[in-house]
C-alpha positions as a Markdown table, in Angstrom:
| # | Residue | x | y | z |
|---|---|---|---|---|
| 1 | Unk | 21.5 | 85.7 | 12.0 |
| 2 | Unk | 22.7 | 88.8 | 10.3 |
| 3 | Unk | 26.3 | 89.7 | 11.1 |
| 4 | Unk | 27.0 | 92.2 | 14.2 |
| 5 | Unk | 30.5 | 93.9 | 15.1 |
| 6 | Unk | 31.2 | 96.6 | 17.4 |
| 7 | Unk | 32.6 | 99.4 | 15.9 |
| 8 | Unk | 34.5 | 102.3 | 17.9 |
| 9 | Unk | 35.4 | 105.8 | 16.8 |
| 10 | Unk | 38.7 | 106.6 | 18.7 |
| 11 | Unk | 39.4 | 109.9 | 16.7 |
| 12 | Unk | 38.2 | 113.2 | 17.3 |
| 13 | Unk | 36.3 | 113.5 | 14.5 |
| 14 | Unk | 32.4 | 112.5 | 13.6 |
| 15 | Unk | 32.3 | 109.8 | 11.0 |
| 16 | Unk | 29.9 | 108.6 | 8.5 |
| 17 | Unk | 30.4 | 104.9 | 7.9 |
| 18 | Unk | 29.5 | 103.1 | 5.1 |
| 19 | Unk | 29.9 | 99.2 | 5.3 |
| 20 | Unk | 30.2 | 97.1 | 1.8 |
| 21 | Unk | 28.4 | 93.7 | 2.8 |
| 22 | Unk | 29.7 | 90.7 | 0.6 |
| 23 | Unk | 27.1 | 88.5 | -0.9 |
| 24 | Unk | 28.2 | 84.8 | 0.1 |
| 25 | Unk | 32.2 | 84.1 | 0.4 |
| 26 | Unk | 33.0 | 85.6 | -2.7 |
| 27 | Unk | 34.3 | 88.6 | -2.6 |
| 28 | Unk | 33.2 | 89.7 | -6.7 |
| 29 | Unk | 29.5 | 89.7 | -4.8 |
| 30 | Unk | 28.2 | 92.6 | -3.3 |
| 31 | Unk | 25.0 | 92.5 | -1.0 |
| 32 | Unk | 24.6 | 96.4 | -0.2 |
| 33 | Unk | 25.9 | 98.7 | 1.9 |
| 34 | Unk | 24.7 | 99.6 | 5.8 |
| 35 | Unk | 25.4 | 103.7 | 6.4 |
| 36 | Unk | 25.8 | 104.7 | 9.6 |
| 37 | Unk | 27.2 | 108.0 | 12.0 |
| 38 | Unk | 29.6 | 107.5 | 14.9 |
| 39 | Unk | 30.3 | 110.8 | 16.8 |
| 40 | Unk | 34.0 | 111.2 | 18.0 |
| 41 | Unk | 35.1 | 108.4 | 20.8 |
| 42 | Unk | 31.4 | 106.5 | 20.0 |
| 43 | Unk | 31.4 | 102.6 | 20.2 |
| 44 | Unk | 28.1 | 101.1 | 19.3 |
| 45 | Unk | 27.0 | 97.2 | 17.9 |
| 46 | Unk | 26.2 | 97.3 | 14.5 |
| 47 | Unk | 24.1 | 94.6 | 12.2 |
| 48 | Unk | 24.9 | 94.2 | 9.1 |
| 49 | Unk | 23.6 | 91.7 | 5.8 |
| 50 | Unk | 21.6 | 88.8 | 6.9 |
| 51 | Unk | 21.5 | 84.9 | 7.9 |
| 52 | Unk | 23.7 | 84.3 | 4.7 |
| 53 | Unk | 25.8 | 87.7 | 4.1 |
| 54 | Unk | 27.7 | 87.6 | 7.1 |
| 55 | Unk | 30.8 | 89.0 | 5.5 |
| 56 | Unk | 32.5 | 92.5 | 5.2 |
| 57 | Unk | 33.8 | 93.6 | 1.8 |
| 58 | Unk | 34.6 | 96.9 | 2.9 |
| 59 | Unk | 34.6 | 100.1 | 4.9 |
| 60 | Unk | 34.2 | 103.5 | 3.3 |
| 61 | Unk | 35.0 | 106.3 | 5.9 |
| 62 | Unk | 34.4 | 110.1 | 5.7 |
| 63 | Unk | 34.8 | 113.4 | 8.3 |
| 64 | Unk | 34.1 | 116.8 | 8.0 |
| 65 | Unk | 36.6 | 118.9 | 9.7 |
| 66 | Unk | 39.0 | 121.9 | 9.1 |
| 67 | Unk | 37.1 | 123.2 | 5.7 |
| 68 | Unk | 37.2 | 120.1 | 4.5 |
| 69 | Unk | 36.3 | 116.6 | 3.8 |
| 70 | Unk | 38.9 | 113.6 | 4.1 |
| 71 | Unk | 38.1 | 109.9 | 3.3 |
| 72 | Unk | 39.7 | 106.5 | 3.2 |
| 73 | Unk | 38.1 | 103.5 | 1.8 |
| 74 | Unk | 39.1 | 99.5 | 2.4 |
| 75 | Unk | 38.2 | 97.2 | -0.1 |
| 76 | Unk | 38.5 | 93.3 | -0.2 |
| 77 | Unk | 39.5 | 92.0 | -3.8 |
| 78 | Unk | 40.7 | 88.6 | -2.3 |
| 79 | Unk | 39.4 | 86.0 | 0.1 |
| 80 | Unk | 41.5 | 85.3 | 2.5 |
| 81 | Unk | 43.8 | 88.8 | 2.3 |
| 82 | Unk | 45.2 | 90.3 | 5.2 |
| 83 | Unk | 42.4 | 92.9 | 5.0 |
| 84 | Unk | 39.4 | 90.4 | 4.5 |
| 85 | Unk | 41.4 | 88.2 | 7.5 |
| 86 | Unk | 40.7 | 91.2 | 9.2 |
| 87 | Unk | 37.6 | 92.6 | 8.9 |
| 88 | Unk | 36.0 | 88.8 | 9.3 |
| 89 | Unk | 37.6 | 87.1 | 11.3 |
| 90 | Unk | 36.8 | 89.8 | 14.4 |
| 91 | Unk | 33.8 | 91.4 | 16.5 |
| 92 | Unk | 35.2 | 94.7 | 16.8 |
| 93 | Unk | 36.7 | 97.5 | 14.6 |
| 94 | Unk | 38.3 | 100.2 | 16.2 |
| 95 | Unk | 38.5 | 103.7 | 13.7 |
| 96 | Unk | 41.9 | 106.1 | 14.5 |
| 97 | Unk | 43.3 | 109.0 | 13.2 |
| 98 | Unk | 47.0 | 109.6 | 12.6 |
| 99 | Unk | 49.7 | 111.6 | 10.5 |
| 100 | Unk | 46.5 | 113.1 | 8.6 |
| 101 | Unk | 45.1 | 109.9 | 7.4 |
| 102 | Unk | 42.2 | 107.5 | 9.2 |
| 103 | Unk | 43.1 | 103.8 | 9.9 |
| 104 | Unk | 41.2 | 100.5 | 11.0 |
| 105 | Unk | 42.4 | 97.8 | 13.6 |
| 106 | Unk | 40.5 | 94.7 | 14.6 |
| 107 | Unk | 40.3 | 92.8 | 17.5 |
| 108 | Unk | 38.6 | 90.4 | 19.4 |
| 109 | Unk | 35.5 | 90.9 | 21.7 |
| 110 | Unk | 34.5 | 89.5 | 24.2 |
């Protein structure tokens, strides 16, 4: 069974969402991204990788808004870092916006 988290957009901005899905437990192995939009305050289930590639390597994010575009990417360089803790070891991903920067928080559920 492929992966599956449910992702929410708390800013107030439209997001494209690009997730890096690891290729087995090491995290030197990429298995492809999964793109998707989330309009502002959006949550939605999302699969990602497959019966094997159940991991997250990564989250790219990107908005349009103001004239511009702003971004913020997460990568994992190390099993078991605070960052790959988080993205793996919980269902849902919540997106926010503060002090003119995006941000990711994790939590279990249910």
């Amino acid at each position: 069974m492929a992966g599956c988290k449910l992702f929410t957009n708390r800013t107030p901005y439209n997001l494209e969402v690009s997730l890096r899905v690891r290729a087995s437990e090491d995290p030197r192995n990429n298995a492809g991204t999964v793109d998707f939009d989330m309009a502002s305050l959006q949550s939605k289930w999302q699969e990602y990788g497959n019966n094997v590639d159940i991991y997250l390597n990564g989250i790219n994010l990107v908005a349009v808004f103001d004239g511009q575009i702003q971004a913020q990417q997460y990568l994992v360089v190390t099993r078991g870092s605070q960052l790959d803790n988080q993205l793996n070891m919980n269902n849902g991903v919540d997106f926010g916006f503060a002090n003119s920067a995006f941000y990711i928080s994790t939590r279990q559920v249910s």
